[in-house]
C-alpha positions as CSV (number, residue, x, y, z in Angstrom):
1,X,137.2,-5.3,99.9
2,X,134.6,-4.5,102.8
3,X,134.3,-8.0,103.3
4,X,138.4,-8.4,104.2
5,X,138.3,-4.7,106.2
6,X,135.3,-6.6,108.6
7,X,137.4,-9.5,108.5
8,X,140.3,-7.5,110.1
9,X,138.9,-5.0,112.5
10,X,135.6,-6.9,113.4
11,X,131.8,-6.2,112.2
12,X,131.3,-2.5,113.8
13,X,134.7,-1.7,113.9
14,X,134.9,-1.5,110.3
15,X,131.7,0.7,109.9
16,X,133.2,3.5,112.9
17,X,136.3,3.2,111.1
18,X,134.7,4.3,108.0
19,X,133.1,7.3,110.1
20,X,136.3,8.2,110.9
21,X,137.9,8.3,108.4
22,X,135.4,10.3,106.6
23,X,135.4,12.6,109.0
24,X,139.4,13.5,109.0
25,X,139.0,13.8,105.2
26,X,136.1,16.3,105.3
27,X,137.6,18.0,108.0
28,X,141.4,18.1,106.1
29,X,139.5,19.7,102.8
30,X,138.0,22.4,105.0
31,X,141.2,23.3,106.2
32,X,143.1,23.0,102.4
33,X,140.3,25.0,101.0
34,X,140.4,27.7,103.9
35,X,144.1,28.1,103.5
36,X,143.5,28.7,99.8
37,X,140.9,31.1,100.9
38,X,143.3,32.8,102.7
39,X,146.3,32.9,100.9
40,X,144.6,34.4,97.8
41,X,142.5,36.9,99.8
């Protein structure tokens, strides 16, 4: 699987792909879990 994404994008592409796309989850779950925060509060 890592070996195909590489393949596709190129050596470091792959790896500051993975960065990314870490980072828009973390930063989506903040949001979800601040809007249940809110809602509840």
């Amino acid at each position: 699987m890592i070996d195909v994404k590489a393949g596709i994008l190129g050596g470091n592409l792959s790896a500051l792909s993975g960065a990314y796309d870490k980072a828009v989850r973390t930063s989506a779950q903040d949001q979800f879990t601040f809007t249940i925060i809110g809602a509840n509060g």
